[in-house]
KEKEMI-871802 format. One line per field, with one value per residue (C-alpha): residue number from 1; residue in one letter; x, z, y. Coordinates in pm, 1 decimal, m for minus. Layout:
<recs>
n <- [NUM,...]
res <- [A,...]
u <- [X,...]
w <- [Z,...]
v <- [Y,...]
</recs>
This chain:
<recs>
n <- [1,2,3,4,5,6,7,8,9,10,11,12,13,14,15,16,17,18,19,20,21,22,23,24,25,26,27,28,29,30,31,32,33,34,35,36,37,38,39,40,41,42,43,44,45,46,47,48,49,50,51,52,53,54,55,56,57,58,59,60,61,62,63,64,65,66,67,68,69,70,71,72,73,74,75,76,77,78,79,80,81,82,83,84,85,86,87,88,89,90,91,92,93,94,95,96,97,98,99,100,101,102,103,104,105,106,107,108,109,110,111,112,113,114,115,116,117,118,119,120,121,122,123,124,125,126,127,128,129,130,131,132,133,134,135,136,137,138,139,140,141,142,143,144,145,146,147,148,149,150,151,152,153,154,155,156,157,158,159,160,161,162,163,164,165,166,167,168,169,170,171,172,173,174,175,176,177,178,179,180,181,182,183,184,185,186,187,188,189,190,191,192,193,194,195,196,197,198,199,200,201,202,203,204,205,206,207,208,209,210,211,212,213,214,215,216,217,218,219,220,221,222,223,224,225,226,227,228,229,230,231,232,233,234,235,236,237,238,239,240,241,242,243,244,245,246,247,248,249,250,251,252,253,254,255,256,257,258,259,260,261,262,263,264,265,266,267,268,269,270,271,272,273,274,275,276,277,278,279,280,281,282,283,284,285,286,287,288,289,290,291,292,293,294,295,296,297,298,299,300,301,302,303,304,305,306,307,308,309,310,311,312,313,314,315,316,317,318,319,320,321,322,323,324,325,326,327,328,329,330,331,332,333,334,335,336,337,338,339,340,341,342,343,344,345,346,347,348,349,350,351,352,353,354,355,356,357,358,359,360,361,362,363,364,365,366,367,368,369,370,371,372,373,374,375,376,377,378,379,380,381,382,383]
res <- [X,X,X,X,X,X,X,X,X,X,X,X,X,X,X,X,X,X,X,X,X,X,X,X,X,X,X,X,X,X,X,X,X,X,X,X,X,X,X,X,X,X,X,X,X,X,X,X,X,X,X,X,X,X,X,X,X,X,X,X,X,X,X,X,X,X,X,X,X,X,X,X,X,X,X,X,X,X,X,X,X,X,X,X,X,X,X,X,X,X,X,X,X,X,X,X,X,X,X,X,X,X,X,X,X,X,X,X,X,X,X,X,X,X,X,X,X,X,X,X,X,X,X,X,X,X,X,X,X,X,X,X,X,X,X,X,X,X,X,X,X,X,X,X,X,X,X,X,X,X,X,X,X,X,X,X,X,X,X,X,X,X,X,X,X,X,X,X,X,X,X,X,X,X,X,X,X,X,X,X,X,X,X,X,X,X,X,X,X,X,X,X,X,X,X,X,X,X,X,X,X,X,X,X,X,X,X,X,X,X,X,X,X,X,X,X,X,X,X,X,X,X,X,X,X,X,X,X,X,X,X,X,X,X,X,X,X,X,X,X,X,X,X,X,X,X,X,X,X,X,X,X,X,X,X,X,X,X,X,X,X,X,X,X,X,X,X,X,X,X,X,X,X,X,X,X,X,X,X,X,X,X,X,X,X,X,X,X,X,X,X,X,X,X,X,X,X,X,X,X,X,X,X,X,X,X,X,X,X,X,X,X,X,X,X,X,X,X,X,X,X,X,X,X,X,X,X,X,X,X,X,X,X,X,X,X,X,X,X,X,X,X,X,X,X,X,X,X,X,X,X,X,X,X,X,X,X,X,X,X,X,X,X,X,X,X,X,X,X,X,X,X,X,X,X,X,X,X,X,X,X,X,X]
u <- [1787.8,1774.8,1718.7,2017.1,2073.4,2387.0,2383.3,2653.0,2524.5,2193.1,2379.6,2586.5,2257.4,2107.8,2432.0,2432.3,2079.0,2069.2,2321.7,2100.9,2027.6,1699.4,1426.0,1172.8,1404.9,1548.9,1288.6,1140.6,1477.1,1487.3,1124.7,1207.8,1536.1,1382.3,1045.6,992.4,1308.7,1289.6,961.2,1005.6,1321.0,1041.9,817.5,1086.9,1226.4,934.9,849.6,1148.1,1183.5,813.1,873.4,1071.7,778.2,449.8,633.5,832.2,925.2,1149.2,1426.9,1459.0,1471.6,1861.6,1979.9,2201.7,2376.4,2234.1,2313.9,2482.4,2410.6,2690.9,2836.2,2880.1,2522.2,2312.9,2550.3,2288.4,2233.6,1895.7,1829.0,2010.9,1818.3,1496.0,1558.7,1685.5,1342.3,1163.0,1344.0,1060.9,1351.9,1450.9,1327.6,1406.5,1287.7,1061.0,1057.6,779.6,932.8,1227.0,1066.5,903.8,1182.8,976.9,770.5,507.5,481.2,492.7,256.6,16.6,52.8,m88.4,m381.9,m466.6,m457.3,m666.8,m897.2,m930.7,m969.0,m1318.3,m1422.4,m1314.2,m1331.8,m950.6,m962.2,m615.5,m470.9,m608.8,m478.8,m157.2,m86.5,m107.6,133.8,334.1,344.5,377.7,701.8,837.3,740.8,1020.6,1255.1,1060.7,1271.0,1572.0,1511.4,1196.7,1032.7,746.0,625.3,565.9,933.9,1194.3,1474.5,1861.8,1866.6,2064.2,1706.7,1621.1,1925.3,1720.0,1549.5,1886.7,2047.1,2290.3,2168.8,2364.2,1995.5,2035.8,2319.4,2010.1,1862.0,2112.5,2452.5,2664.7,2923.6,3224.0,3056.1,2907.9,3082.5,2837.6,3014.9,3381.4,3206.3,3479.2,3696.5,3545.2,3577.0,3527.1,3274.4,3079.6,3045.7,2938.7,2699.9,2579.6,2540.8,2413.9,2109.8,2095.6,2093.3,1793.1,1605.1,1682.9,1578.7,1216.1,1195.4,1291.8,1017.4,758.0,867.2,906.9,1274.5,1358.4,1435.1,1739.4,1804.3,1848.6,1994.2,2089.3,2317.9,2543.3,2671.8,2771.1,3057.0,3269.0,3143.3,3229.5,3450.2,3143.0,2908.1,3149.7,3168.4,2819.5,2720.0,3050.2,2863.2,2780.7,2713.9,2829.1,2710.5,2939.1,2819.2,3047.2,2964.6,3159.4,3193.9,3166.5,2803.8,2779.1,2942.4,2769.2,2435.0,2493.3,2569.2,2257.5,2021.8,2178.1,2152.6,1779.2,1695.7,1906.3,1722.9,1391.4,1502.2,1544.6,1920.5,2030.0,2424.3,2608.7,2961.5,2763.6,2664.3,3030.0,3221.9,2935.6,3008.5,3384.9,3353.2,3090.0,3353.6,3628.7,3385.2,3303.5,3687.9,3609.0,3336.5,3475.6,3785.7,3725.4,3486.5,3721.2,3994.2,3819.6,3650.0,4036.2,4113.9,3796.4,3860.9,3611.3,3327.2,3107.5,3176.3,2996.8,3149.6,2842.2,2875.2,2629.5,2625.8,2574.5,2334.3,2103.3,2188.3,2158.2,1948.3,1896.1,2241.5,2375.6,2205.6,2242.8,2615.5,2576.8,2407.6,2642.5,2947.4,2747.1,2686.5,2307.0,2082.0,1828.8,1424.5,1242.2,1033.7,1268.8,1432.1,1141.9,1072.7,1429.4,1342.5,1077.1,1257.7,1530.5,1292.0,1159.8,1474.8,1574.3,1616.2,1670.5,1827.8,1900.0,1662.2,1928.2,2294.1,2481.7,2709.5,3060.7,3175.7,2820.1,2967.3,3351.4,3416.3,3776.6,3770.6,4131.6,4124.2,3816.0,4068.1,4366.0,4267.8,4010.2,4262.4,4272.4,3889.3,3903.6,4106.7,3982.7,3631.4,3688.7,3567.2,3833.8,3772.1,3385.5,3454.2,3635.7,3363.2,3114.9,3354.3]
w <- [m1914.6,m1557.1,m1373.7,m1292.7,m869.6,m773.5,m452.9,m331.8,m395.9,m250.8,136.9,89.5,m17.5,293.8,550.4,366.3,428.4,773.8,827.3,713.0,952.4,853.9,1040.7,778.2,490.9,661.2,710.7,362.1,200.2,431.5,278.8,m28.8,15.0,251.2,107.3,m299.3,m453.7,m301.1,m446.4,m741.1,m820.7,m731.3,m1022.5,m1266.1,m1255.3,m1221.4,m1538.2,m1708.0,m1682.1,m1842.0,m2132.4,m2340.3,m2253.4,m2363.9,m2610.9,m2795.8,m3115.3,m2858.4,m2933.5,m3300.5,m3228.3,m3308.3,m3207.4,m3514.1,m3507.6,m3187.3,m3161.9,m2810.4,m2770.6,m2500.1,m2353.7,m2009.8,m1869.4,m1980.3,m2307.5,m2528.4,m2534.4,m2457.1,m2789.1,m2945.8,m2857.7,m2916.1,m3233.4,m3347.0,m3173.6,m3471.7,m3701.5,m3729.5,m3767.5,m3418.6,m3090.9,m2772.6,m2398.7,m2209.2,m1857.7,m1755.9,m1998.0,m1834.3,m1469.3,m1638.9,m1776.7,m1861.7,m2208.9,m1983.6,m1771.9,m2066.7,m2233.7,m1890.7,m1867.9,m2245.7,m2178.2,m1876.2,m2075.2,m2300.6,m2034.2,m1872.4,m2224.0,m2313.8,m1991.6,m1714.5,m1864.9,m1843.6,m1454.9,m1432.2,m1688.7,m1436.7,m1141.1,m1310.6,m1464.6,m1103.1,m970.5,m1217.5,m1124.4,m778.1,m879.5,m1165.8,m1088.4,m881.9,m1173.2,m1493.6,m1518.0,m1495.2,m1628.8,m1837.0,m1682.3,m1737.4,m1748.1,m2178.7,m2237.9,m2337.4,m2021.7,m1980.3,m2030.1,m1736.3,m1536.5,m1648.9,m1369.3,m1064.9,m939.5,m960.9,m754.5,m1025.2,m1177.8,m1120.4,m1069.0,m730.9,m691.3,m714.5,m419.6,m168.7,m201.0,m225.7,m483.2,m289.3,m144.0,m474.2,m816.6,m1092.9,m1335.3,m1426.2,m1554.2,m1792.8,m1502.6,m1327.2,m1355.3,m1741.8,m1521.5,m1356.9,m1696.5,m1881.3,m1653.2,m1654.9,m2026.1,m2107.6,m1910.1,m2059.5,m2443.4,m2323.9,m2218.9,m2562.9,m2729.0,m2539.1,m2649.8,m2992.9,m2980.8,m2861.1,m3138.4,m3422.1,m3479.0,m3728.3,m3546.8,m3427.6,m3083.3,m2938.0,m2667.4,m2483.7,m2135.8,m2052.3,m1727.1,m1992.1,m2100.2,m1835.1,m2002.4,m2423.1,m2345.8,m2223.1,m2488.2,m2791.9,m2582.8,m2576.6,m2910.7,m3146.7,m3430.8,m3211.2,m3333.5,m3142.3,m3134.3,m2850.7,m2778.8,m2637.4,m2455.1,m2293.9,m1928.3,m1789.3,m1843.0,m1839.8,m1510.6,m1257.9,m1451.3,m1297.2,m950.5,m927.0,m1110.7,m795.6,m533.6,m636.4,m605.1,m296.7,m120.1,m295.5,m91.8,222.0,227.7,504.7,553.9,460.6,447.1,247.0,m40.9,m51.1,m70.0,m358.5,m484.4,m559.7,m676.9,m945.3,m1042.2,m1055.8,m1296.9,m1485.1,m1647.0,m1700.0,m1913.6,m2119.2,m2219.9,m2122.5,m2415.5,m2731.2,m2544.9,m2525.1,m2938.1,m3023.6,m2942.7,m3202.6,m3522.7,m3696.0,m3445.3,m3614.1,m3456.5,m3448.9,m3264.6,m3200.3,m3098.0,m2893.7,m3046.3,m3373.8,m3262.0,m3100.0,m3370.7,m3707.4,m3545.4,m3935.9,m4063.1,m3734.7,m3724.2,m4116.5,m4100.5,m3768.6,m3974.3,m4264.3,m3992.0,m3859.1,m4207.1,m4144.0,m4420.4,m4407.6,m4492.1,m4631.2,m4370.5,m4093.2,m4293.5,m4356.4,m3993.3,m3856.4,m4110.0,m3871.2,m3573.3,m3735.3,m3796.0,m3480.1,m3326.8,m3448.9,m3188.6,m2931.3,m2631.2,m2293.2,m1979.3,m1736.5,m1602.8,m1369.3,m1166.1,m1110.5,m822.0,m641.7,m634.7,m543.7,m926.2,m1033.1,m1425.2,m1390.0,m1326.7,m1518.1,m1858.5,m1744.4,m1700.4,m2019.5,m2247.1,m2558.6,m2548.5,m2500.1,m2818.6,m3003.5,m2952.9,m2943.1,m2616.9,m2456.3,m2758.8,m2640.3,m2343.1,m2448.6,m2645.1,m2416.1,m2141.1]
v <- [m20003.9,m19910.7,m19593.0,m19366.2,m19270.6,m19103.1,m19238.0,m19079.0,m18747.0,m18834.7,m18901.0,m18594.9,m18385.2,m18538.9,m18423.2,m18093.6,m18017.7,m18154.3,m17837.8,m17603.0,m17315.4,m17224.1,m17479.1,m17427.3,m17490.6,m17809.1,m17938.4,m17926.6,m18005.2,m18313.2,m18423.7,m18394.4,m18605.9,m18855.6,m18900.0,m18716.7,m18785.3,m19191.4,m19190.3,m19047.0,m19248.7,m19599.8,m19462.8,m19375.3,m19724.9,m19915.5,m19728.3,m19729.5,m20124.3,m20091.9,m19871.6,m20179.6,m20403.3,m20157.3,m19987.5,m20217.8,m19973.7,m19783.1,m20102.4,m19935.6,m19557.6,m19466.0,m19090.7,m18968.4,m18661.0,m18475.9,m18099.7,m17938.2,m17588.4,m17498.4,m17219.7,m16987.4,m16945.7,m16574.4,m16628.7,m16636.3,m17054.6,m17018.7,m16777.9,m17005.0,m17344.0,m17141.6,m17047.4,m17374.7,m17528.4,m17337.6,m17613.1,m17861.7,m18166.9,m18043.5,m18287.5,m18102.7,m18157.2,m17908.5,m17923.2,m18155.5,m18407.7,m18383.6,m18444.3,m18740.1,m18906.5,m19237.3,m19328.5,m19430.9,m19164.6,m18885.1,m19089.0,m19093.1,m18733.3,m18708.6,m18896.1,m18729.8,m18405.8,m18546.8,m18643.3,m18251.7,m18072.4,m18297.6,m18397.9,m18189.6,m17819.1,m17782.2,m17765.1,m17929.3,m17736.8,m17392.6,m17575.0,m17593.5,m17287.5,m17136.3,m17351.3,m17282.5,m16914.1,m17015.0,m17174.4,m16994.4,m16649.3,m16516.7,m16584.4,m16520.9,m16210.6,m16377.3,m16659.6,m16788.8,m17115.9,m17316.9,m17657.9,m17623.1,m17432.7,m17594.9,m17645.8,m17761.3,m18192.6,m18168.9,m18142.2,m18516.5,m18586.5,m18379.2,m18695.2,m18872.6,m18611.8,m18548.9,m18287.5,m17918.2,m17772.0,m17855.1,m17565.2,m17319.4,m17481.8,m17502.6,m17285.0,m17613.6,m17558.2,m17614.3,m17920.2,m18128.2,m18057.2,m18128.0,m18004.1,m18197.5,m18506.4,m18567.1,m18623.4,m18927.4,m19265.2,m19412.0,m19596.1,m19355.3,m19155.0,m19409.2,m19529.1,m19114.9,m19069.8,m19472.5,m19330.5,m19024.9,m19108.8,m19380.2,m19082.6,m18927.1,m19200.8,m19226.8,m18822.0,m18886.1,m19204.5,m18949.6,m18663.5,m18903.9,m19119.1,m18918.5,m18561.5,m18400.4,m18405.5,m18055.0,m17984.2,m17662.9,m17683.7,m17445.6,m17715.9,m17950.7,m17729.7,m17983.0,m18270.7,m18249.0,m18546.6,m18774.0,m18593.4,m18707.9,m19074.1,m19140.3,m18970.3,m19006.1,m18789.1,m18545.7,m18166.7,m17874.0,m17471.8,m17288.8,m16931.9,m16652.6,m16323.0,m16054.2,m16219.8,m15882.8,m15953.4,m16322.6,m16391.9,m16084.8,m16236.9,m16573.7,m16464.1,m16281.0,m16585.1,m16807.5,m16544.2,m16479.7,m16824.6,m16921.7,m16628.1,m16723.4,m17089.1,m16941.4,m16945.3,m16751.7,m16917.2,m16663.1,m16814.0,m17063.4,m16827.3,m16647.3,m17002.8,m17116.9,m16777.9,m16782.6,m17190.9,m17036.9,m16740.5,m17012.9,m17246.5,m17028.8,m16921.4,m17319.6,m17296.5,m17020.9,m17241.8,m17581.5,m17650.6,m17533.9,m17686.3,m18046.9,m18029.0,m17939.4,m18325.4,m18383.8,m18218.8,m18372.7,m18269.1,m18007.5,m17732.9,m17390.7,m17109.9,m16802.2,m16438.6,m16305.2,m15981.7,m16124.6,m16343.7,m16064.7,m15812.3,m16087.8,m16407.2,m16507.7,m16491.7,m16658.4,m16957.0,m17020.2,m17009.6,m17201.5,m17444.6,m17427.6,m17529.0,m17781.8,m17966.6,m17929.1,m17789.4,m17562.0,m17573.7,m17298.6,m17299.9,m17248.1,m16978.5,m16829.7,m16858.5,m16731.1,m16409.0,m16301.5,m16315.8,m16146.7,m15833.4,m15868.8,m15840.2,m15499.0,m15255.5,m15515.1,m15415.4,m15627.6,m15549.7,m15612.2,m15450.4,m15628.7,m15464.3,m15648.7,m15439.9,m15617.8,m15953.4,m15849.0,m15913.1,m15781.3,m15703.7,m15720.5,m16064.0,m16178.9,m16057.6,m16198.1,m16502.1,m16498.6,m16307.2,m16507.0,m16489.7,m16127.9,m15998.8,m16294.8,m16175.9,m15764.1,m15761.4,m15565.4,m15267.9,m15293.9,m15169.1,m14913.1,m14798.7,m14798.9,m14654.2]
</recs>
């Protein structure tokens, strides 16, 4: 199996940063697209073409059944995936496995750990917690990062310059669309998701054959058509919030970053703005509209609320509509976060008025999701 480059995407990154007004972000963006990502795509297929040779068990590993947590992003998918990670069948990505796509390179990376806990002190492991608060920090209240926490699969695509990750770098939504994968060529998708189940099945090599995949990615809402393609007993958990929250949340995660980038294009930021607003009506119906065509796709539809207020409860009848059963262990396990989660109560408000949001038009064009879901009688409530 080869490497995936979109390289397509990589000359359009290219123009699109060359128009950048900022001279110090140009110029980095233009390193990392003329010299990193080059690179880094050198080593990842070098290694990748190595992987069948050194590790030669990887021919047998089979992914069966893999599990999509989906849904609009700040809906709750991340809870979700987290509290599904405390299944100990689950095999899920965290985010330097994802930069490291390769067998051989996680496997490097393992060693080397090795290496710095009994022979250098841990002074790598200091080194990198540092940088990792150099580069997370901005948005740890936003949004948790870190090397060791599990992150969206659609990361393992940054390198390719495929991945929707590199929206929160540049303000190019109107420009790159990395989200209607199920509308591309049968060739282009396939070509997409053959490299993406390979990079499954190196995970599920490293976390023993016999796991569950896990995945969590709100982006992939646009591609359930190329999910069910690649993985025809796939297993899918779609969460739901009030978009009156969801959608404002969003628009400040990107505007937070863009600015942490140095984004200064202001036309830029308002055009990215609206695509995201338009997207994400998308994502709230695309994804039941595209499992309807499957009916016998597990599917597991998730409330927010419910989720927040009865984590327990939610995921066993999650579970129950996916087919899966449970252990003791992870019941015991989802008990305790359950009692810890009494009382819980969001940090954030976003306002929708801040980002020229019309709730007017956010419920007309969501309306079956609204009385399906009460939302329309929560505000009311809370009004």
């Amino acid at each position: 199996m080869l490497y995936y480059f979109d390289f397509a995407n990589w000359l359009r990154l290219i123009r699109l940063a060359a128009a950048v007004p900022s001279r110090r972000q140009r110029r980095g963006l233009m390193r990392l697209l003329l010299v990193a990502i080059p690179l880094r795509a050198l080593v990842h297929s070098v290694c990748f073409v190595l992987d069948g040779i050194l590790f030669p068990g990887l021919w047998r590993v089979k992914v069966r059944a893999p599990v999509f947590v989906i849904g609009h992003a700040r809906s709750g998918t991340t809870l979700a995936h987290r509290l599904m990670c405390m299944d100990e069948r689950m095999s899920a990505f965290r985010y330097w496995e994802l930069r490291l796509p390769s067998l051989l390179e996680k496997t490097l990376v393992h060693g080397l750990a090795w290496l710095d806990a009994r022979v250098l002190g841990g002074r790598l492991e200091r080194r990198l917690a540092a940088w990792e608060e150099r580069k997370f920090g901005a948005m740890k209240q936003i949004h948790k990062m870190g090397l060791n926490v599990p992150e969206e699969d659609d990361l393992i695509y940054f390198d390719s310059c495929a991945s929707g990750f590199w929206s929160t770098k540049l303000p190019v939504m109107g420009d790159l669309d990395f989200f209607h994968l199920d509308r591309r060529p049968a060739r282009t998708r396939r070509r997409m998701m053959r490299f993406y189940r390979e990079c499954v099945r190196r995970q599920l090599y490293l976390n023993g054959g016999d796991r569950i995949h896990l995945s969590k990615n709100p982006t992939w809402c646009g591609r359930v058509e190329s999910l069910l393609e690649a993985f025809p007993d796939a297993r899918f958990v779609v969460l739901y919030r009030n978009p009156y929250e969801t959608i404002p949340s969003l628009l400040k995660l990107l505007h937070v970053s863009w600015k942490h980038q140095g984004n200064v294009d202001a036309g830029k930021i308002a055009e990215s703005s609206r695509v995201m607003i338009d997207l994400s009506y998308e994502t709230y119906l695309y994804p039941l509209e595209a499992l309807a065509r499957h009916p016998k796709a597990p599917v597991a539809t998730v409330d927010y609320r419910e989720l927040v207020a009865e984590p327990r409860r939610t995921i066993e009848r999650a579970y129950a509509e996916l087919r899966l059963e449970m252990t003791d262990q992870f019941r015991a396990a989802l008990q305790r976060e359950q009692e810890r989660a009494r009382g819980h109560e969001t940090e954030h408000r976003y306002s929708l008025a801040e980002f020229g949001l019309d709730d007017r038009e956010i419920r007309a064009r969501l309306a079956p999701l609204f009385e399906r879901f009460g939302w329309e009688s929560e505000e009311r409530k809370q009004a």
